[in-house]
N, C-alpha and C positions, 0 to 999 in steps of 0.2 A: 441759454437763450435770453433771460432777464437780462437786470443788472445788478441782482444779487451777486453773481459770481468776479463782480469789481469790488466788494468790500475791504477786500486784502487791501485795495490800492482808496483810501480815504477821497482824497483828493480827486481822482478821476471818476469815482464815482458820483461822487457831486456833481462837480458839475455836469457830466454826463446825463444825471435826473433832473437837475436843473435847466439846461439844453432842451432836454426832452418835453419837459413841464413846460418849458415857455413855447415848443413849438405849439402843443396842443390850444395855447393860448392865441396862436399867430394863426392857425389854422378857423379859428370861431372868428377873430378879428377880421378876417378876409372878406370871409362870410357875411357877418355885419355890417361892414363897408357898402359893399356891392348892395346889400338890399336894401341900405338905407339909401342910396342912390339911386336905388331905383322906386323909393317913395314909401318903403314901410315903416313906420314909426316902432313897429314891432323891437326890434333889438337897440335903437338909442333908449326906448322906454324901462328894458330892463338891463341895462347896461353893458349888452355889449360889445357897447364900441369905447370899456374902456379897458386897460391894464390891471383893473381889480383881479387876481386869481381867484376868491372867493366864489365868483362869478361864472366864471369859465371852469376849472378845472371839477372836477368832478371824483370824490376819494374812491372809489371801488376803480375807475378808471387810470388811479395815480396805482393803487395796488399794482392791477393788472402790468402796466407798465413797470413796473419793480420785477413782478414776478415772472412775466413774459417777455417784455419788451415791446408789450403792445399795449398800449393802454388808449383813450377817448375822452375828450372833456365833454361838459355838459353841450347839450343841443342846442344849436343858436334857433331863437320862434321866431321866422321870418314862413309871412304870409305873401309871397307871390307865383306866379302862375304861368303855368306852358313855358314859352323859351326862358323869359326870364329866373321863372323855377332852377332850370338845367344851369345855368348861368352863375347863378348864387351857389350852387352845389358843385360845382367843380372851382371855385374860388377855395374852396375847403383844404382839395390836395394839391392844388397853385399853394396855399398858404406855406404847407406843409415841403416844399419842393423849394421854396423862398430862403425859409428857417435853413432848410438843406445846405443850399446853395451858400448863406451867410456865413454858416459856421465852418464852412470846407474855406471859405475864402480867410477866414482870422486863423485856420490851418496854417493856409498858406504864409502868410506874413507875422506871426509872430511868431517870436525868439524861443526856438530850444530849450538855450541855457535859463540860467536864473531859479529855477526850480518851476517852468513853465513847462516842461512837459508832459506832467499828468494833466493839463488844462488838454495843451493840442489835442493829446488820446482822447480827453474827456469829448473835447468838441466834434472832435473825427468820429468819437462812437453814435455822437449823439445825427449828427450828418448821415448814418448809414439808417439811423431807426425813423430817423422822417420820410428818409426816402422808403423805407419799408412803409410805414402807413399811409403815403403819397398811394402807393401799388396797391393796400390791400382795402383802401376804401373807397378807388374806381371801379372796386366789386361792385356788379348790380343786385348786392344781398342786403337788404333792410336790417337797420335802421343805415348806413353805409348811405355816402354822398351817391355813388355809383347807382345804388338803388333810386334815391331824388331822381337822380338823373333820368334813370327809365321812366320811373313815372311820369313826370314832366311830360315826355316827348314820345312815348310807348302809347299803346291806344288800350281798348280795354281789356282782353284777356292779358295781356302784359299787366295791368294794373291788380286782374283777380289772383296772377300768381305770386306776385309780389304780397298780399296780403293773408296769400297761404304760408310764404317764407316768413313774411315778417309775425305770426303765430307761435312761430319756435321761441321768440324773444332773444338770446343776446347770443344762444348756442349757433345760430347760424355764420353770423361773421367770426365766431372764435372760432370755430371748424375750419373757415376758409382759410384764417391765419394758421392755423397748425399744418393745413394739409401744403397750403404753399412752402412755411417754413422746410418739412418733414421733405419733402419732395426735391428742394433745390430751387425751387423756380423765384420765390421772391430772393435768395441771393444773387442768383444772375440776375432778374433783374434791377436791387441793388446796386452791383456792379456794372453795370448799362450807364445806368444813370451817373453813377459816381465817375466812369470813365469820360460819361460825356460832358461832362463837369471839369473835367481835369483838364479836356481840349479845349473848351470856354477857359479857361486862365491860361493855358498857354496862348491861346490867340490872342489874349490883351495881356499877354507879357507878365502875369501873375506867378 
């Protein structure tokens, strides 16, 4: 399920956590963007809206991703409200689906040979774990963008049960990841996405 079980393969593994590590970063950046756009000084004040890792990435989160293949950066503090709230929160798994999308496309066009293709594996793996966190944080399970999202645009008892979920603290969205894992469902829809990706580069000739 990690990507422990790529250590045999040095190189794929790398960059595969690396892949992975920078979506989590392109995922807060989205974030960021969008609310500073929309006027909150909140995320240029603590950085961000830059490339710092320090900033973004989050180690129990870098863990988790090792060990699961699920892992989370730090939470971007962006204070805005009702639609715009939703808006900034689904910028999260756009981020995340972007990264996807990038790394399937340098799939496609670079070379095999040369000793390039523990890179492609590495990026094709890391391409299949964005679109897994794409899926499993338009969960409406707190702390999860999917959850913002409810709240946002949910009324109140939506709001009271979201603050019962979000009581469990972090067991709640790792349940949701395992049981979707365990089940089949975040692989197919994985493979949704990855197929409907693959029809985007055939239409432009990729």
């Amino acid at each position: 399920m990690g990507l422990l079980s790529y250590l045999s393969e040095p190189l794929l593994f790398l960059v595969a956590f690396a892949a992975a590590a920078f979506g989590l970063v392109v995922h807060n950046l989205a974030q960021a963007w969008l609310a500073d756009r929309f006027g909150d000084p909140n995320p240029r004040r603590y950085g961000f809206l830059t490339l710092e890792p320090r900033v973004h990435l989050d180690p129990i989160g870098l863990l988790l991703l090792l060990l699961l293949g699920f892992g989370w950066p730090r939470f971007v503090p962006y204070r805005v409200y009702g639609r715009r709230e939703a808006w900034v929160a689904l910028m999260g798994p756009l981020g995340f689906l972007l990264a996807s999308f990038v790394y399937l496309l340098l799939v496609r066009v670079l070379p095999r040979g040369m000793g390039l293709f523990p890179v492609v594996q590495g990026l094709e793996l890391a391409s299949f774990l964005m679109i897994g966190h794409a899926v499993v944080y338009l969960f409406p399970v707190p702390p999860l963008d999917g959850a913002r999202v409810a709240r946002a645009l949910g009324g109140p008892e939506v709001r009271r049960l979201l603050a019962q979920i979000e009581s469990w603290g972090p067991v709640g969205f790792i349940l949701i990841f395992l049981v979707l894992s365990y089940t089949g469902v975040l692989g197919a829809l994985e493979r949704g996405v990855y197929g409907f990706f693959l029809r985007v580069f055939a239409v432009l000739g990729v």
